[in-house]
C-alpha positions as CSV (number, residue, x, y, z in Angstrom):
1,X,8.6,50.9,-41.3
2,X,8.3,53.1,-38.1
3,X,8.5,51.7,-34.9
4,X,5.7,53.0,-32.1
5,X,6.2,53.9,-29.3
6,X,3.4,53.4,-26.2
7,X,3.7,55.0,-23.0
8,X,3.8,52.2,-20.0
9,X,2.4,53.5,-16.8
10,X,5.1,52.9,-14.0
11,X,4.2,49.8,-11.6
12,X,3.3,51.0,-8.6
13,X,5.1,50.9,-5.5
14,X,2.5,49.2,-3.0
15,X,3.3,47.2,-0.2
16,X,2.9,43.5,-2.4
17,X,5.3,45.0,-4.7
18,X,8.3,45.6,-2.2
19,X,7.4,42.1,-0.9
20,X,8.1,41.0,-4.6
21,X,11.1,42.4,-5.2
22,X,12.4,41.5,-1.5
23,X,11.5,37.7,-2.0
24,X,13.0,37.6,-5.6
25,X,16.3,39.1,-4.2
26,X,16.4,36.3,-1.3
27,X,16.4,32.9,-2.9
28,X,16.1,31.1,0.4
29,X,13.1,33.5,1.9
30,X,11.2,32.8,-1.1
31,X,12.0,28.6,-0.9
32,X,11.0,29.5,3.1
33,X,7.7,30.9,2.1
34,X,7.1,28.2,-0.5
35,X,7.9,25.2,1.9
36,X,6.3,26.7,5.0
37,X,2.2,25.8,4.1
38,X,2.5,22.4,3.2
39,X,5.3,21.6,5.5
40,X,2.6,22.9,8.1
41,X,0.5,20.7,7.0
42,X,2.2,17.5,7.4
43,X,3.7,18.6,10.4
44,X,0.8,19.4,12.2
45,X,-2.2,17.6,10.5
46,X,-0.9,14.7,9.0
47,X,2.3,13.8,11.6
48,X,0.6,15.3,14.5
49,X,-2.8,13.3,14.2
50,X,-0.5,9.9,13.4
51,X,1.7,10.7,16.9
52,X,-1.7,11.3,18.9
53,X,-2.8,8.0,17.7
54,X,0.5,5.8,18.6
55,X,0.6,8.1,21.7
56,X,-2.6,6.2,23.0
57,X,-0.4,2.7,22.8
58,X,1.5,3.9,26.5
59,X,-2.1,4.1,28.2
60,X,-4.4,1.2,28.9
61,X,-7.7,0.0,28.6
62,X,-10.1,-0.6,32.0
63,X,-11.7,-4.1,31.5
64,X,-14.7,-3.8,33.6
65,X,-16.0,-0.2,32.4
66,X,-14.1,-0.2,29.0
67,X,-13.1,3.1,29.2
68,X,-9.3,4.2,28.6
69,X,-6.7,4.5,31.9
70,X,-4.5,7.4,31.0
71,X,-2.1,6.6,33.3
72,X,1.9,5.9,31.5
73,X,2.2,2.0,31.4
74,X,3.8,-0.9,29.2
75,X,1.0,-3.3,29.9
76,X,-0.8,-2.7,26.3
77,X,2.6,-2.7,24.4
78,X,3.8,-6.1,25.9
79,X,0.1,-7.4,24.8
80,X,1.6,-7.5,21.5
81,X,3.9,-10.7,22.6
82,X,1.0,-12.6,23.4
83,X,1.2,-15.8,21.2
84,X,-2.0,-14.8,19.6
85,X,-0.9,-11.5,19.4
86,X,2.8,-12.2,17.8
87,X,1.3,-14.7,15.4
88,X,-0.7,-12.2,13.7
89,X,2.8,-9.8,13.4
90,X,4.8,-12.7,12.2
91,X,2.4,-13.8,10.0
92,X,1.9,-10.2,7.8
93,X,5.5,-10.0,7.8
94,X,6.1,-13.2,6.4
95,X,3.3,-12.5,3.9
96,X,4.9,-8.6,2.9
97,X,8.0,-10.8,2.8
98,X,6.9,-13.8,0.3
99,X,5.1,-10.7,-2.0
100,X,7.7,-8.5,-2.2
101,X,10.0,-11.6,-3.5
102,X,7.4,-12.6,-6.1
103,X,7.1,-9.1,-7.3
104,X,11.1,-8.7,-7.4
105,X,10.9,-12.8,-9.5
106,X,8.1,-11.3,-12.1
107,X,8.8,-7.6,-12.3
108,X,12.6,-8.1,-13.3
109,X,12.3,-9.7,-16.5
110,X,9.8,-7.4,-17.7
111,X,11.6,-4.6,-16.8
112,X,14.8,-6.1,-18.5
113,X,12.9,-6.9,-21.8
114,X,11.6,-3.2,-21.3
115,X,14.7,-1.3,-20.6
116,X,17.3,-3.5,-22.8
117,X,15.0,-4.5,-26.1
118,X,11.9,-2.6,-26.8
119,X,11.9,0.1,-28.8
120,X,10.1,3.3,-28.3
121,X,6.6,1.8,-29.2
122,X,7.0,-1.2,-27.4
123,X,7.9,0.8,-24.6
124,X,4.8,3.3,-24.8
125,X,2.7,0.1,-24.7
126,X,4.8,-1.3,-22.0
127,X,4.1,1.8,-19.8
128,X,0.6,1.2,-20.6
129,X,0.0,-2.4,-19.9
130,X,1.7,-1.6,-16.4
131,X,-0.2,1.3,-15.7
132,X,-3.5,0.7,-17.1
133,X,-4.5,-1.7,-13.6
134,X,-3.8,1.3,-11.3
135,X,-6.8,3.2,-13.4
136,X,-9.4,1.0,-12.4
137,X,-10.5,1.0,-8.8
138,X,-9.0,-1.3,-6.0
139,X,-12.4,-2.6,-4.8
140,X,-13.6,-3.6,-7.9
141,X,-10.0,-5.7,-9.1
142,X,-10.1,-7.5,-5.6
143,X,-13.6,-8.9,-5.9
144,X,-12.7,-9.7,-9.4
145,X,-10.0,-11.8,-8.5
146,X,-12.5,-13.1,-5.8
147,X,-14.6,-14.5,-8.5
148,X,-11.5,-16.0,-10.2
149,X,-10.2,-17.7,-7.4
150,X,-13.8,-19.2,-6.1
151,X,-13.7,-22.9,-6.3
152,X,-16.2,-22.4,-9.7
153,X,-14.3,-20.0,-10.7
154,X,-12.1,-19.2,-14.0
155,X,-8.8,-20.5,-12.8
156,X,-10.2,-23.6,-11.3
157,X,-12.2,-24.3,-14.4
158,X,-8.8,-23.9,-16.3
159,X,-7.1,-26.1,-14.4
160,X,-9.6,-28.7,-14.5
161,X,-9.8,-28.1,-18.4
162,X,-5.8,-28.8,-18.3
163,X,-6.0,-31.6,-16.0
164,X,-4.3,-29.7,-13.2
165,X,-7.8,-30.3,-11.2
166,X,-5.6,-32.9,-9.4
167,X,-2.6,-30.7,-8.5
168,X,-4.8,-27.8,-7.7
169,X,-6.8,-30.2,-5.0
170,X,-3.6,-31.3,-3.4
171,X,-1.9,-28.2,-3.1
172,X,-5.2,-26.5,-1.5
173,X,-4.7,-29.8,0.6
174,X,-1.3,-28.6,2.3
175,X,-1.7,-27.0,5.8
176,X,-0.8,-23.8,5.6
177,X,-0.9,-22.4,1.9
178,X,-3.9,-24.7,1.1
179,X,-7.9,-24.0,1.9
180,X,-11.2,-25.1,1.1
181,X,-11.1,-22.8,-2.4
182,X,-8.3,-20.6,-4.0
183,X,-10.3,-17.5,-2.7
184,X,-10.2,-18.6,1.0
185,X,-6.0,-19.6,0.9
186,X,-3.1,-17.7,1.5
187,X,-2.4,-18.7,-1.9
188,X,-4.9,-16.2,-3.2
189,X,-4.5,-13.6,-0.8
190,X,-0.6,-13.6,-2.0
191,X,-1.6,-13.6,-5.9
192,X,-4.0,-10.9,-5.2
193,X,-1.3,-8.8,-3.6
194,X,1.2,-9.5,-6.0
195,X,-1.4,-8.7,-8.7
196,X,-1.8,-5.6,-6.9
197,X,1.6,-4.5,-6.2
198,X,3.4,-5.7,-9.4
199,X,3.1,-2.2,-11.0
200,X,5.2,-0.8,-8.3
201,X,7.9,-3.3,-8.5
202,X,8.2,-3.0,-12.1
203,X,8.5,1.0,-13.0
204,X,11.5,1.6,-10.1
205,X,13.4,-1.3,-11.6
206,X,12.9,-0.5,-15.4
207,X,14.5,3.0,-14.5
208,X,17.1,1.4,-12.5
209,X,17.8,-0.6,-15.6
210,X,17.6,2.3,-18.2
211,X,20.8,3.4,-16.0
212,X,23.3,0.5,-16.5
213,X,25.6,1.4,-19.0
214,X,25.2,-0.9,-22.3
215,X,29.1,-0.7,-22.7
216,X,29.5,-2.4,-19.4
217,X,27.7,-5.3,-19.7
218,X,29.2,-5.6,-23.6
219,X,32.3,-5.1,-22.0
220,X,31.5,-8.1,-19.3
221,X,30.6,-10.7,-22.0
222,X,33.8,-9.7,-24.2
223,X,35.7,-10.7,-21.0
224,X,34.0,-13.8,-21.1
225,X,31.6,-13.5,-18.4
226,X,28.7,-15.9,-18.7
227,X,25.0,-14.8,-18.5
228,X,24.6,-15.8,-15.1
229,X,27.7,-14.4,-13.8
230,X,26.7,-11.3,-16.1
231,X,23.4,-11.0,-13.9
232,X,24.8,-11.8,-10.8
233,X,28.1,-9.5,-10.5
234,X,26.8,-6.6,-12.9
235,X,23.1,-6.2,-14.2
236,X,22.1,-7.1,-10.3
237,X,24.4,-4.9,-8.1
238,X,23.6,-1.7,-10.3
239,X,19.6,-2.4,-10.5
240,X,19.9,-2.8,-7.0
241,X,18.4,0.8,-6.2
242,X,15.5,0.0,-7.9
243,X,14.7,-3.3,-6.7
244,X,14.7,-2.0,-3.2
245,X,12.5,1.1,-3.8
246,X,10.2,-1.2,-5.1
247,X,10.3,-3.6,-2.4
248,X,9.6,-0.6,-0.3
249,X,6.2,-0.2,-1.5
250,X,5.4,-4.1,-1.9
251,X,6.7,-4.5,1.6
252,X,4.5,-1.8,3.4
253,X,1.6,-1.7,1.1
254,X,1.3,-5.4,2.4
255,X,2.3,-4.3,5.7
256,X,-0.9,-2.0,5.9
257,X,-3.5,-3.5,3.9
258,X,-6.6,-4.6,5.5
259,X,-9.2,-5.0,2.6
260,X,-7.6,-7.9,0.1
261,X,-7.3,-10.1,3.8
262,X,-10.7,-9.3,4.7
263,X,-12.2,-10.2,1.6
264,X,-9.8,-12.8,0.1
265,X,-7.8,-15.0,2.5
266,X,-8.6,-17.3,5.7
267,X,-10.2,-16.0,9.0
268,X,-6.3,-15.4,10.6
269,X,-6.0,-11.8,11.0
270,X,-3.2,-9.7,9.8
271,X,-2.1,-6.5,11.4
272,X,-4.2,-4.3,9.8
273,X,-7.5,-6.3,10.4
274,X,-5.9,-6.4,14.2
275,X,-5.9,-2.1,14.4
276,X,-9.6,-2.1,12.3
277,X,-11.0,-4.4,14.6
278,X,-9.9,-2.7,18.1
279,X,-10.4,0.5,17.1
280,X,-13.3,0.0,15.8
281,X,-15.4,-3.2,17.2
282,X,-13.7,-3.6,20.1
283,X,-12.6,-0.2,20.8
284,X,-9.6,-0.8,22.3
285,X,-7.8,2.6,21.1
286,X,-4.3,1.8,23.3
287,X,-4.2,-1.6,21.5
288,X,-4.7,-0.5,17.9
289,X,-1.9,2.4,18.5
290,X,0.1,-0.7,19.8
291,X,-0.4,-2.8,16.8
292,X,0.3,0.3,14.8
293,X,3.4,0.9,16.1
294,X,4.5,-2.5,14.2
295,X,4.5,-1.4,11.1
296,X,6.9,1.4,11.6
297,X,9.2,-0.3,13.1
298,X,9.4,-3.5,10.9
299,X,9.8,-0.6,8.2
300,X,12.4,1.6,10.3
301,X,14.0,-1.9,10.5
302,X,14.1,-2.9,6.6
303,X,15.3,0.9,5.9
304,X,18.2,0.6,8.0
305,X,19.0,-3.0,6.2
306,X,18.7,-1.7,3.2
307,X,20.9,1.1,3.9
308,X,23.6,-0.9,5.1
309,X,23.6,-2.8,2.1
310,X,24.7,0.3,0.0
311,X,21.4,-0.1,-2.0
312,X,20.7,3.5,-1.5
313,X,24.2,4.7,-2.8
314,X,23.1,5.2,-6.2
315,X,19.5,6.8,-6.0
């Protein structure tokens, strides 16, 4: 069997080809050119339109014409320690806060059963049952839950079916969790988060979990370390990573959101009704870049916690 031989023509030296070569040979030009258009685009589009906005919080707003001062002041940031004002930060962070424990309280059992005992097809289906409510769009699972939680709703028909009508009617009955209906509560605007959020709780924990060495925690219990000692000076510190990267998106997704509030939950605001409503019906810009700056900091604030904590050692 012959082998044939074909005549290649020789690439041609052009201007792109040098280029080539020269980027090839420089590792770090090449990883400049590669990072240079999207860093652009953060920087300038993304970053530069958000520090615009929270710019607007050192200016003011004139009362009589409604137009915006552009003068340097503080008066619209220490609007934000108005009682009114500091209720509605206080009150989203305490609600981030009671969602992101929830989420931690369902998501880690899950994610131990997923990581510890199911085998592969288990876990295929696992991956699927927690991803499968991300498909489907966030509009339509909030006013779905809206039609659960209505006082002739599903659950309240279920409770009444199990003779929890009575406990359901007194704990709407407490001041501050309670309402007239599940859909117009606290109560419901914390499930619907949690119902929202859980995914994200549960996928950075299970692969926090897939990390703990099985010899370890055989090697605990031959020392005779009970379950909950086990969970608390072992399993825990080690899925500790995880549990805080998921607390990071419970906590500021909650932080953020504006729609589940506006469409489940009482008439209190929450800070990101606050920034809709004076940018956009009372536009007051100076005031909704001071609300916005709330956020950011609560979060630059939980970071820092975190990291002092020695959660993010192991990521």
């Amino acid at each position: 069997m012959s082998l044939a031989t074909f005549d290649l023509p020789a690439p041609r030296d052009g201007a792109l080809r040098r280029l080539s070569d020269r980027l090839v040979r420089r590792a770090r030009l090449l990883t400049l050119v590669l990072l240079v258009p999207p860093l652009l685009w953060l920087g300038l589009i993304y970053l530069g339109s958000l520090f615009v906005f929270l710019g607007q919080s050192i200016f003011s707003i004139d009362e009589f014409s409604g137009t915006i001062v552009r003068e340097p002041t503080i008066t619209t940031l220490l609007e934000l320690f108005r009682p009114a004002n500091y209720d509605i930060v206080l009150r989203t962070v305490g609600i981030s806060a009671v969602v992101t424990v929830l989420c931690v309280v369902i998501a880690f059992p899950v994610a131990y059963y997923a990581a510890r005992y199911a085998g592969p097809r288990a876990k295929a289906a696992f991956y699927l049952a927690v991803m499968m409510p991300l498909w489907s769009s966030y509009l339509v699972k909030v006013y779905g839950w809206k039609l659960l939680l209505a006082k002739e709703g599903a659950i309240g028909w279920f409770a009444g079916r199990l003779g929890l009508g009575g406990a359901l009617e007194a704990w709407l009955a407490l001041p501050v969790v309670g309402g007239p209906s599940l859909s117009v509560s606290y109560t419901g605007m914390v499930l619907v988060f949690t119902y929202l959020w859980l995914p994200f709780m549960i996928l950075p924990v299970q692969a926090a979990l897939e990390r703990v060495p099985k010899s370890l925690i055989e090697a605990a219990g031959d020392l005779g370390a009970s379950p909950a000692t086990l969970f608390r000076t072992v399993i825990l510190p080690l899925a500790m990573p995880g549990v805080v990267a998921g607390a990071i998106f419970t906590f500021s997704l909650t932080l953020g959101d504006y729609i589940v509030p506006q469409i489940i939950g009482t008439s209190a605001l929450v800070l990101g009704q606050a920034v809709y409503m004076q940018q956009g019906t009372a536009g007051n810009i100076p005031l909704a870049a001071a609300f916005s700056l709330v956020p950011i900091l609560v979060m630059a604030l939980f970071l820092t916690l975190a990291k002092r904590t020695g959660a993010f050692d192991a990521l």
